[in-house]
C-alpha positions as CSV (number, residue, x, y, z in Angstrom):
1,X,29.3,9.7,-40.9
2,X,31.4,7.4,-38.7
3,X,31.1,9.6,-36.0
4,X,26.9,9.7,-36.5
5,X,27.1,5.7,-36.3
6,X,29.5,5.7,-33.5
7,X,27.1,7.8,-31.7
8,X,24.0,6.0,-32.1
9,X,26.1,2.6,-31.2
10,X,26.9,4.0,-28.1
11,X,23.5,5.7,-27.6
12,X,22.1,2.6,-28.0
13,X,24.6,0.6,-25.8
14,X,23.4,2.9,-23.0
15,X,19.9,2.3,-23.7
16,X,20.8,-1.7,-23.1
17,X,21.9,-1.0,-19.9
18,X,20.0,1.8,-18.5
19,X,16.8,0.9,-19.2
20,X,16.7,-2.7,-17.9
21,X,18.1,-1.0,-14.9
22,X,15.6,1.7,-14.4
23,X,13.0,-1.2,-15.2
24,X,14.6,-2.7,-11.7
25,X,14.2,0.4,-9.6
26,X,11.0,0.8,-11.0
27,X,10.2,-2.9,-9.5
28,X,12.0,-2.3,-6.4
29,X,10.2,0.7,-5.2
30,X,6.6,-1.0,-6.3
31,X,7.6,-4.5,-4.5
32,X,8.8,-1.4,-1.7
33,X,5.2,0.1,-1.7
34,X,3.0,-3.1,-2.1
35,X,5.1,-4.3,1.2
36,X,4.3,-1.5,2.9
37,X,0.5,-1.9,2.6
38,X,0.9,-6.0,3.1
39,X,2.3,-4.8,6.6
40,X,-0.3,-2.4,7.2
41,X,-2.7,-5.2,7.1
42,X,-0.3,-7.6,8.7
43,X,-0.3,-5.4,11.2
44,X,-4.1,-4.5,11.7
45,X,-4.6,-8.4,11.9
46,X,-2.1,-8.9,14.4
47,X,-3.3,-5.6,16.7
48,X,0.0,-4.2,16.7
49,X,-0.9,-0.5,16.9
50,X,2.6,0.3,16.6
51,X,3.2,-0.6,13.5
52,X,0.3,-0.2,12.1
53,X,0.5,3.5,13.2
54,X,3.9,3.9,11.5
55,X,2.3,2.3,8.1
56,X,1.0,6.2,8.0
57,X,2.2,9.7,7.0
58,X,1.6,11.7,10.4
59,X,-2.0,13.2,9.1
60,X,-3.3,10.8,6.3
61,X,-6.8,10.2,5.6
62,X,-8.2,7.3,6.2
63,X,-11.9,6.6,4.2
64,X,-13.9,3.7,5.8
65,X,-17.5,2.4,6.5
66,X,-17.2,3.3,10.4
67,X,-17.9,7.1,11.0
68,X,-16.7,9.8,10.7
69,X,-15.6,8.2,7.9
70,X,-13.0,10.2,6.3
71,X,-10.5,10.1,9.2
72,X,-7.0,12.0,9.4
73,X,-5.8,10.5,12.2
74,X,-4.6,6.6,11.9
75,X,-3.9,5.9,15.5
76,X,-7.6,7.1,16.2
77,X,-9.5,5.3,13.0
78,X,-7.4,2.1,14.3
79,X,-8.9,2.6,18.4
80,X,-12.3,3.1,17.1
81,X,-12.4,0.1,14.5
82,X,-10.2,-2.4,15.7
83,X,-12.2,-2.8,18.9
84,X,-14.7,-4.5,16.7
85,X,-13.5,-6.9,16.1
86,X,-12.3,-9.9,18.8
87,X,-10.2,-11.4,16.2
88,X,-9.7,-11.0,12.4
89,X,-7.6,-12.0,9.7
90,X,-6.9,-9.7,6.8
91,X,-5.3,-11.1,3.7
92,X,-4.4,-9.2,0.7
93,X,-4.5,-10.7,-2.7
94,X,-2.5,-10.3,-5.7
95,X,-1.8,-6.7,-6.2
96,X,-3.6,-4.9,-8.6
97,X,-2.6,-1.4,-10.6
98,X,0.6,-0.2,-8.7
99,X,2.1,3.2,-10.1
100,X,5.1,4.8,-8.9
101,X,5.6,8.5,-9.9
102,X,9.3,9.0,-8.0
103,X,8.3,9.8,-4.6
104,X,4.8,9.1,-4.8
105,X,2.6,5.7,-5.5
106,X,-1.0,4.2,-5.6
107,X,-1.8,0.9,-5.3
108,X,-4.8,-1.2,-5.2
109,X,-4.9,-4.5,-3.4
110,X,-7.7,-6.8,-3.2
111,X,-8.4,-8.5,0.3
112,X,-10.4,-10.8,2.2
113,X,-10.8,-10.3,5.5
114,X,-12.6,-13.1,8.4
115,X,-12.7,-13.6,12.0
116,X,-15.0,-12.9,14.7
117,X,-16.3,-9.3,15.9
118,X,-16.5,-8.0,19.1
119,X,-19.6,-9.9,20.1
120,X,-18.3,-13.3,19.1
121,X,-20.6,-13.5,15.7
122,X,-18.3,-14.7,12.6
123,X,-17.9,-12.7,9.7
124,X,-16.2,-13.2,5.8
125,X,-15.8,-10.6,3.5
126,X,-13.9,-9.0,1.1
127,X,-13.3,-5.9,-0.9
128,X,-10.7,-3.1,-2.0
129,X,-7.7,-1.3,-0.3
130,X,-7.0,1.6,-2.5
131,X,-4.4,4.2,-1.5
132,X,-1.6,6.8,-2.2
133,X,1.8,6.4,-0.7
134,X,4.8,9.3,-0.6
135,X,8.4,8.3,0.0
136,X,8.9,10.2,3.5
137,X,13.3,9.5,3.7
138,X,13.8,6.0,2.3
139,X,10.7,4.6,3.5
140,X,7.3,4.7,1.7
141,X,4.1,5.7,4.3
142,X,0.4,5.5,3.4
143,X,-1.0,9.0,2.6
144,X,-4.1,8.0,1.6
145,X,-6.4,4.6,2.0
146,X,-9.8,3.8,1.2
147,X,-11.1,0.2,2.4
148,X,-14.3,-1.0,0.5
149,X,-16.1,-3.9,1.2
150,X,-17.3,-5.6,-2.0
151,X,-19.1,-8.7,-0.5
């Protein structure tokens, strides 16, 4: 009997510590993952291809508004639609669900986007960046993203 309660003392010691800790790492590798696609857009905004580029898994797919439309190539979805615009600003809102499944993650992130396109004409909009991540070393790239204008 001792034994049995001894037992579930220290079983639930361990639960004290471990979960609270797994609860961390949990929040780590979200806060990892939301990052990654605040950069992406960070990085779209500021035309720097480069990083933007290295946001992605080498062959993601890329769903958009601009055909082909389902693209699998993000250095080539980024030279056909960033053209359009002269210059834009894409800000992400609060995050919305963001599930992590150990080496794998989807997220959804509301954003506003403005500026001017190619032409000069302004535009305001916003919408939905919804996507799937994968944990490629110790770094999470996007393996899938749709972007959805709402309004």
């Amino acid at each position: 009997m001792a034994l049995r309660f001894l037992s579930c003392v220290l079983l639930g010691a361990a639960a004290v510590f471990v979960l609270p800790m797994s609860g961390i790492a949990g929040g780590d590798s979200k806060k990892a993952v939301v990052d990654r696609v605040f950069g992406e857009m960070a990085a779209f905004s500021t035309a720097d291809r480069a990083a933007f580029v290295a946001s992605y898994v080498e062959d993601p797919t890329i769903l958009d508004d601009v055909a082909p439309f389902a693209w699998s190539d993000a250095g080539r979805w980024y030279d056909a639609v960033r053209p359009l615009f002269r210059d834009v600003t894409m800000t992400p809102g609060p995050p919305g669900e963001t599930l992590v499944d150990g080496r794998h993650a989807f997220v959804t992130v509301p954003f506003s986007i403005n500026g001017h396109g190619a032409k000069g004409e302004a535009f305001k909009a916003s919408g939905y960046w919804t996507g799937a991540l994968v944990q490629v070393t110790n770094s999470w790239r996007i393996a899938n993203a749709a972007i959805t204008i709402t309004k």
